[in-house]
Every structure is written in structure tokens, then in C-alpha cells.
VOPAVEX-126185 format. One record per residue (C-alpha): residue number from 0; residue in one letter; x, y, z. Coordinates in Angstrom, 2 decimals. Layout:
(NUM 'a' (X Y Z))
...
% end
This chain:
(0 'x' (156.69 -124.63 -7.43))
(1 'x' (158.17 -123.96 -10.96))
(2 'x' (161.89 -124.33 -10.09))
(3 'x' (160.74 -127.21 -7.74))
(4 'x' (159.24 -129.32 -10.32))
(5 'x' (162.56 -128.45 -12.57))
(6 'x' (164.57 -129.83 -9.92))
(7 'x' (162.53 -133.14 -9.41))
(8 'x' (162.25 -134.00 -12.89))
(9 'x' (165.92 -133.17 -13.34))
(10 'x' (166.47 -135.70 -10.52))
(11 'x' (164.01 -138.43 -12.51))
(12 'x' (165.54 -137.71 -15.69))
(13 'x' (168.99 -138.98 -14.24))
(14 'x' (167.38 -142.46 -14.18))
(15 'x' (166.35 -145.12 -17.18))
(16 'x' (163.32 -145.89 -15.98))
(17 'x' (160.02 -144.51 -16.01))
(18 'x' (159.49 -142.33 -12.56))
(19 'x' (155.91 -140.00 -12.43))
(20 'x' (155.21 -137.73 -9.11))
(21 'x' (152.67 -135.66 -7.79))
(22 'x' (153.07 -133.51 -5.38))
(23 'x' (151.02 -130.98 -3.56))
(24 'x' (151.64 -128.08 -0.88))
(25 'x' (149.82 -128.09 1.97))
(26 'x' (149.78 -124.28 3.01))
(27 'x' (148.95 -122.95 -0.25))
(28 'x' (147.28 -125.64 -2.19))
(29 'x' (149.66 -125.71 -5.02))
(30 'x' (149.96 -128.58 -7.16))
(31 'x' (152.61 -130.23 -9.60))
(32 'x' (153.50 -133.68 -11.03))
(33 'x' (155.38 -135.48 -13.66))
(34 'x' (153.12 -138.72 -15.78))
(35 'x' (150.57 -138.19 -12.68))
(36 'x' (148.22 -139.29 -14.34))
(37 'x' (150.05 -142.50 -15.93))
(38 'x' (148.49 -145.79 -15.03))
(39 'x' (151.06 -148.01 -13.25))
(40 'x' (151.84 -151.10 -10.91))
(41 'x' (150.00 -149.86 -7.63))
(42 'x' (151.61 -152.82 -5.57))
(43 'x' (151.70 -152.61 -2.22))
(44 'x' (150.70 -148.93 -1.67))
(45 'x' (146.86 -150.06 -3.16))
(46 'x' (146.92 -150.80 0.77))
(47 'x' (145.92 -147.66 1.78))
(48 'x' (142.70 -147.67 -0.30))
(49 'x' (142.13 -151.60 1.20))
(50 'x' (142.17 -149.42 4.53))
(51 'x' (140.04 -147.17 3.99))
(52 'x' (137.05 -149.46 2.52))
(53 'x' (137.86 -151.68 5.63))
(54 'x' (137.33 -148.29 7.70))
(55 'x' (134.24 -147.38 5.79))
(56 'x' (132.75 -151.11 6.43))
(57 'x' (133.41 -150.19 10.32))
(58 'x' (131.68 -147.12 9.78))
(59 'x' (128.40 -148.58 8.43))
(60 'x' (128.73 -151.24 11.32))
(61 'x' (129.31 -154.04 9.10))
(62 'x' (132.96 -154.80 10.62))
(63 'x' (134.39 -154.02 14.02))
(64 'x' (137.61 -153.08 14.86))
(65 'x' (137.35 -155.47 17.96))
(66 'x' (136.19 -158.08 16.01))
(67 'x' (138.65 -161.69 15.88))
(68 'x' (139.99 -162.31 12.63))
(69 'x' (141.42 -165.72 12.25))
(70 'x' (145.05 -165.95 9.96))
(71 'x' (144.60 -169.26 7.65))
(72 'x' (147.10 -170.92 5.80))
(73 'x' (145.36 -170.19 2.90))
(74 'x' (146.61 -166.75 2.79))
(75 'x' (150.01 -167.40 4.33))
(76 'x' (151.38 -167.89 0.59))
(77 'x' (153.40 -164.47 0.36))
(78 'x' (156.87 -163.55 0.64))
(79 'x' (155.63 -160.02 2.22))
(80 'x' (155.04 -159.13 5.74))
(81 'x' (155.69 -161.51 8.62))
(82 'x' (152.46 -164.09 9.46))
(83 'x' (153.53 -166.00 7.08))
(84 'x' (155.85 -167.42 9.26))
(85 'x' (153.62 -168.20 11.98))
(86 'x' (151.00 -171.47 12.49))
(87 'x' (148.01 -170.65 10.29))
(88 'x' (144.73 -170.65 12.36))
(89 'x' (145.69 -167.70 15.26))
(90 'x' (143.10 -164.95 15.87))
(91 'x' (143.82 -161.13 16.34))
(92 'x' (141.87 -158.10 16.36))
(93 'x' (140.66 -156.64 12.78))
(94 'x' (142.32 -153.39 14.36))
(95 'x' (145.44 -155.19 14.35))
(96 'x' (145.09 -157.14 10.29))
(97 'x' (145.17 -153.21 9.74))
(98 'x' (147.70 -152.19 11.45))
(99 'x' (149.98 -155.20 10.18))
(100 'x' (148.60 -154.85 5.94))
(101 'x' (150.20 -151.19 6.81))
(102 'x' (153.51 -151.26 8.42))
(103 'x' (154.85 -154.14 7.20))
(104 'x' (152.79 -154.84 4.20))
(105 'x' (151.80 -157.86 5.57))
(106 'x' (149.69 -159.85 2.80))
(107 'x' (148.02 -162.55 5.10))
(108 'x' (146.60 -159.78 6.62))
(109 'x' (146.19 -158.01 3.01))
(110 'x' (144.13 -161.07 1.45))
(111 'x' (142.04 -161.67 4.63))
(112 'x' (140.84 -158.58 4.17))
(113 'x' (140.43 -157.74 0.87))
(114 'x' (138.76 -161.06 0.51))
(115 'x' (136.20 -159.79 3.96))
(116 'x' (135.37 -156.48 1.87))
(117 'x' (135.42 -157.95 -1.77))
(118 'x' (137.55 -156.48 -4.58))
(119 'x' (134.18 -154.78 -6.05))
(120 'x' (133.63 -152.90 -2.64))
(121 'x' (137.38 -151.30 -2.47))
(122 'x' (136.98 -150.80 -6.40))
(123 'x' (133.66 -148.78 -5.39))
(124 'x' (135.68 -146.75 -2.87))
(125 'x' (138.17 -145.67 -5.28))
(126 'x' (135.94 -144.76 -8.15))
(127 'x' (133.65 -142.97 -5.88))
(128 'x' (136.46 -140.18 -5.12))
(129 'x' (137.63 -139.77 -9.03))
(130 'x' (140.74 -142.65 -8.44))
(131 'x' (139.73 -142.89 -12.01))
(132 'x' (142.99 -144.46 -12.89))
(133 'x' (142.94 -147.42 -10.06))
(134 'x' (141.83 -151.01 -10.46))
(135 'x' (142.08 -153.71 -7.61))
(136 'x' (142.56 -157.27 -10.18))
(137 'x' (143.93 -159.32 -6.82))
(138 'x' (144.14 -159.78 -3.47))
(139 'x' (147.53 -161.23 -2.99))
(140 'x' (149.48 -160.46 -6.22))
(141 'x' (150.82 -162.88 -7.99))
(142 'x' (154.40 -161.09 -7.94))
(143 'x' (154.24 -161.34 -4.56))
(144 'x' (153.72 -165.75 -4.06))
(145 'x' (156.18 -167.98 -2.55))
(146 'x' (157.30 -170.66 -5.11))
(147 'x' (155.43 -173.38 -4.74))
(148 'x' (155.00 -176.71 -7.09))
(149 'x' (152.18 -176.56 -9.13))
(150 'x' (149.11 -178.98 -7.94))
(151 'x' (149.12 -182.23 -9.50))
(152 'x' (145.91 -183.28 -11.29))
(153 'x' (142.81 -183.69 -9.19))
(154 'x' (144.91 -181.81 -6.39))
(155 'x' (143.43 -178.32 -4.66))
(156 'x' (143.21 -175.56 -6.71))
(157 'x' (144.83 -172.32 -5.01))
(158 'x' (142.49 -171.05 -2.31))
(159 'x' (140.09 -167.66 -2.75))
(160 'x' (142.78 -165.22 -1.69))
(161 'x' (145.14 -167.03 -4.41))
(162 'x' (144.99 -165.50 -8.06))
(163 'x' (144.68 -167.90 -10.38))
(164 'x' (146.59 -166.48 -13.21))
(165 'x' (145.94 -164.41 -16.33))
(166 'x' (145.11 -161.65 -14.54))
(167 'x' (146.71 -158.24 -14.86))
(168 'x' (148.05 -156.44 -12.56))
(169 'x' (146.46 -153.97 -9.61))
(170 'x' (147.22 -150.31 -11.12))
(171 'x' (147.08 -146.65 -9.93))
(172 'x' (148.72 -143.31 -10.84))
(173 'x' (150.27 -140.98 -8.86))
(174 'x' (147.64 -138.07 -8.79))
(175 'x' (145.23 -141.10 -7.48))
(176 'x' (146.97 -141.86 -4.53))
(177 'x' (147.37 -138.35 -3.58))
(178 'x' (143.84 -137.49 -4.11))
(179 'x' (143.29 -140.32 -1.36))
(180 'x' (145.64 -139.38 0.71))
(181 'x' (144.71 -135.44 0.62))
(182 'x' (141.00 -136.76 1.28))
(183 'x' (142.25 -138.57 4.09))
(184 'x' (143.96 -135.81 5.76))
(185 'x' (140.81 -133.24 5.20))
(186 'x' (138.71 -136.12 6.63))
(187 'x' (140.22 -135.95 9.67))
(188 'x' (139.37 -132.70 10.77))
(189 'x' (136.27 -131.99 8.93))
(190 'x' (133.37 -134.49 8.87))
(191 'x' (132.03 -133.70 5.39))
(192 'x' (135.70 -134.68 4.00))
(193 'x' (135.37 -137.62 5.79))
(194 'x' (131.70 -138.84 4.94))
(195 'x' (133.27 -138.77 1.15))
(196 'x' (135.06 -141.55 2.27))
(197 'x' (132.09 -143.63 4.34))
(198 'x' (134.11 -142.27 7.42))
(199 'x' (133.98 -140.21 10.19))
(200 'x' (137.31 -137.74 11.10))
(201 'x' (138.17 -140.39 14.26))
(202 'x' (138.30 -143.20 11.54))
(203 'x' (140.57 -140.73 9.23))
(204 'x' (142.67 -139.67 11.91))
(205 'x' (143.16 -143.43 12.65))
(206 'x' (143.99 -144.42 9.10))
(207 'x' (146.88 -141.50 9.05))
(208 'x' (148.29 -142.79 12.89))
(209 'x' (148.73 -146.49 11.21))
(210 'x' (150.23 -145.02 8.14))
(211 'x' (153.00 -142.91 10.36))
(212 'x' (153.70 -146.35 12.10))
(213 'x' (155.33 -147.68 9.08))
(214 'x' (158.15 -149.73 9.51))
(215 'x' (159.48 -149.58 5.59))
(216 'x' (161.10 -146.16 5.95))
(217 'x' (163.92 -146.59 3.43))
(218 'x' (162.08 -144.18 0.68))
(219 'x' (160.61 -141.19 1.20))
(220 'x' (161.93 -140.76 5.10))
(221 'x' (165.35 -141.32 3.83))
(222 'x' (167.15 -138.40 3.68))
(223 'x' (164.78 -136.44 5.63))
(224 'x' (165.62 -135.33 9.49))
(225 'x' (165.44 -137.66 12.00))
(226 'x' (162.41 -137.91 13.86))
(227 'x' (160.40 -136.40 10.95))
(228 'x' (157.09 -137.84 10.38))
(229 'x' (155.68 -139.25 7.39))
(230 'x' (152.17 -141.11 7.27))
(231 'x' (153.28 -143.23 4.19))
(232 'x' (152.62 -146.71 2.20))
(233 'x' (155.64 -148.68 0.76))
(234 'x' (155.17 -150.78 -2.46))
(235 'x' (157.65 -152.82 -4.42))
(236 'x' (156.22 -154.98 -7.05))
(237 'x' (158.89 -157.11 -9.82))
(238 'x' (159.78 -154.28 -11.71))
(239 'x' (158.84 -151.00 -9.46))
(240 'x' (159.43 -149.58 -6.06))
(241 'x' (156.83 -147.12 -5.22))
(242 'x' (156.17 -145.18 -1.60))
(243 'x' (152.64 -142.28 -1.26))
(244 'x' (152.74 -140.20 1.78))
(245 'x' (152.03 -136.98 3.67))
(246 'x' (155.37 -135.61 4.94))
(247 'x' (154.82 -133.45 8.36))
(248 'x' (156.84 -130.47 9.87))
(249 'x' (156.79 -127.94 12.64))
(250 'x' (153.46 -130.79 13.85))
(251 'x' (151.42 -130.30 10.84))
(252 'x' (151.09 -131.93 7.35))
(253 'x' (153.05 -129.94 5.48))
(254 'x' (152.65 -131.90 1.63))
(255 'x' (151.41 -134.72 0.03))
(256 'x' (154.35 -136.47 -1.82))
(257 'x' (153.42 -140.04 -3.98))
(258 'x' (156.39 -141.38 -6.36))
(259 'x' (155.96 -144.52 -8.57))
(260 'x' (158.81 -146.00 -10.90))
(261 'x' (158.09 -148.52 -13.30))
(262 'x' (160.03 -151.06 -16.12))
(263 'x' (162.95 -150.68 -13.40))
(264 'x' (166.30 -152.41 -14.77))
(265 'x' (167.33 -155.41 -11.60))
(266 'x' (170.78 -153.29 -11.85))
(267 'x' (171.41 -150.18 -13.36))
(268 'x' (174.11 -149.58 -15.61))
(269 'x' (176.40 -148.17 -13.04))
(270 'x' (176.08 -151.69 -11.03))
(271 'x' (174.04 -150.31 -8.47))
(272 'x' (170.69 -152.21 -7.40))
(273 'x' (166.86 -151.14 -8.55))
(274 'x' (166.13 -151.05 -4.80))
(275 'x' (169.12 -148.96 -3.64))
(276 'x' (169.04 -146.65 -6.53))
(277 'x' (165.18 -146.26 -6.28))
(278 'x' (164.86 -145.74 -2.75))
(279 'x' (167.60 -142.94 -2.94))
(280 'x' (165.72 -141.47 -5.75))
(281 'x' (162.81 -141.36 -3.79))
(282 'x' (164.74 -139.87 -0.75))
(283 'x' (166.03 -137.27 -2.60))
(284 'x' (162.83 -136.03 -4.25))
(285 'x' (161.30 -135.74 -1.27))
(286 'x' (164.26 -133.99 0.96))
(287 'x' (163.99 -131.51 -2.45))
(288 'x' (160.13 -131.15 -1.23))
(289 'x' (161.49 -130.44 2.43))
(290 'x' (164.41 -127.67 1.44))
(291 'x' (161.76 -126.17 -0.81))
(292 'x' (158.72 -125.83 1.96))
(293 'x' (160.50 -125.02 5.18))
% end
């Protein structure tokens, strides 16, 4: 693990932006990370907490996963994820609003949601397991709105899954994420685990099969083998490009990998693109994790 974390932070240190890791292996329980415990711009991977409070309200009986969930245009305001091209008012299963926040960070589905739970409930999730370092501020985030004019006076005010400005943004670390995400995993074989969460191993093992459907596999699947699985949660916000995961081989989890940049340069100074450059960075830490832990 020592000449491992030497060879990811040489890796970060080739970049000008801020990049903190944590990493864990999954066969002997050895830990290691770089600003872990930083607080930074969550963005989109915050999704996989949203999940698991909307799992934990199944739990307790409050939600169903059968249940209809209608898609209003009141949350189609988002450039991410795909509803918000379709016409507002269709119904789907809250199975599916899961499934859809996850693998393509859809945020229709991600404000519907968030706004069914309330921020203070998915807050109470997180703080509950020690995410000591992660606040939920908004449902949609701002970074992520269509442009749109401003409302003239006496006009509608944006709609509850709309923030309204001022507000800072949602935030996590590194460490965070991959506490939830080795919770998650231990949930779903052992019931205790699980009950830490409000869930039982069937809901955990669920949460983990949406999370390997991801569709945004340009990060930490990059440079790894084809076929290889990874149970992982995108985010890109204005100025970072995040992905959390658990990386699988030989059919088992094998370790827990979550990388956030932040205060990333829109090109770098070689002319190369914060999402290219990022992405690759991301690939090659965790194909580094992979030749390390065969």
C-alpha cells in the first residue's frame, strides 16, 4: 500500500488542480488516501447517498418501489440525464426514478426524489454513518440549470425542486463516500451492516446492481479490462469531475476506489480539456489500483 499510494499521488501531482483519493483493499482491509478528508463539490456522486435514504424510506414502508412517480416540468430544468427531453407529466415506477438518478444522472429523477425524501432526511442518513464531511444544500444544483430568462416581476418564482440562489454548494470528501460505499457492500451480505443504513442486504445488494448499470463509464472503468465491473457514481460539477466506486475482479469486490478533483482549469496548459485530462487521470489511478491488487 506504501509504494501504491507513492504512485497515485505521483500521478495527482502531475496535475494543477486539487485531486484527493481514498482508497481501500478489500481482502485485507488496508486503507490509504490523499486530502480524504477535504470537503469538496460532491456533485453528482451525492446520488448514491439520495439512493440509499430513498431505499431506507422503502424499508420503513413509507415508499414503494412499485409505486408511480409522475415526471413534472417543474423538475425538467437540467442539462443532466435524459427526461428532460420528454413531455413533463409521464409516470414510471419509483424503481425506475432510481435506476435513471444512477446511470445517467438523470436530475428530473434526482429532484423528484430528493424533494419526496426531503434534504433533512438524506442529511440524517449521512450523518448517521460518520459522512461527517457531507451536506445536501440542493436538489437540482444550480451548476447544473438550463439557461433560462429570469421571471419578470409578478411572474412564477422557480418551482420547489429549483434553488433559488445564494446557496452553497452540496459537498463531500473522499473518505465519506467510501465509508458509504464500504457500508453498502457489507450491507449486502450481512443484515446488521445493512440495518446501519435503514436497509435490509436485498435493498443493499439492489443499490450496488443499479450502481454497476452505469452508463458514464469514461472514469474509473477507463483503462481497466473490458468487461470489468465497477458499481460506480459519476459527478461533474463547473469546476470538478469526480467518479466513487467499488471495482470487482475474479466476481468479487475487490476495492473501494472514490477520486474527486476540484478548482479544475476549462483547459490545461498543455491544451488538453478538464474532462479528457480528468477522466484519464481517474483511469489511470484506478488501473494503478488493479496492477497493484491482482
Amino acid at each position: 500500500m506504501i509504494d501504491l499510494t507513492t504512485q497515485l499521488n505521483a500521478l495527482c501531482d502531475a496535475h494543477p488542480f486539487h485531486t484527493g483519493w481514498c482508497l481501500k483493499d478489500l481482502r485485507t482491509g488496508a486503507t490509504a488516501d490523499r486530502h480524504g478528508h477535504t470537503v469538496v463539490p460532491s456533485a453528482s456522486t451525492r446520488k448514491i447517498a439520495i439512493l440509499m435514504a430513498a431505499l431506507k424510506a422503502v424499508h420503513e414502508g413509507t415508499l414503494s418501489l412499485e409505486q408511480p412517480v409522475a415526471i413534472t416540468a417543474e423538475y425538467q430544468v437540467s442539462n443532466s440525464g435524459v427526461f428532460q427531453h420528454f413531455r413533463p407529466g409521464f409516470t414510471i415506477a419509483l424503481h425506475d426514478v432510481l435506476v435513471m438518478m444512477i446511470v445517467v444522472s438523470d436530475n428530473a429523477c434526482t429532484g423528484t426524489i430528493a424533494d419526496m425524501l426531503g434534504l433533512d432526511a438524506i442529511n440524517a442518513l449521512c450523518r448517521s454513518i460518520g459522512m461527517a464531511g457531507t451536506t445536501h444544500r440542493e436538489t437540482i444544483p444550480r451548476s447544473t440549470l438550463r439557461v433560462q430568462p429570469a421571471p419578470a416581476a409578478g411572474q412564477e418564482q422557480p418551482p420547489t425542486g429549483v434553488p433559488s440562489g445564494g446557496s452553497r454548494l452540496n459537498e463531500t470528501t473522499p473518505a465519506d463516500v467510501g465509508l458509504l460505499l464500504d457500508l453498502m457492500l457489507r450491507g449486502s451480505g450481512d443484515p446488521a451492516a445493512a440495518a446501519q443504513l435503514g436497509c435490509t442486504p436485498e435493498l443493499c445488494r439492489l443499490a450496488l446492481d443499479i450502481l454497476s448499470w452505469q452508463k458514464l463509464n469514461t472514469r474509473l472503468p477507463l483503462l481497466l479490462p473490458v468487461g470489468a465491473k465497477v458499481a460506480h457514481k459519476t459527478g461533474t460539477g463547473g469546476h470538478c469531475y469526480n467518479d466513487a466506486g467499488i471495482v470487482y475482479r475474479n466476481g468479487g469486490p475487490r476495492f473501494i476506489l472514490t477520486v474527486y478533483t476540484n478548482k479544475v482549469p476549462k483547459q490545461l496548459p498543455d491544451g488538453s480539456s478538464a474532462s479528457g485530462a480528468t477522466s484519464l487521470l481517474i483511469g489511470r489511478l484506478a488501473r494503478a489500483c488493479w496492477d497493484a491488487m491482482p
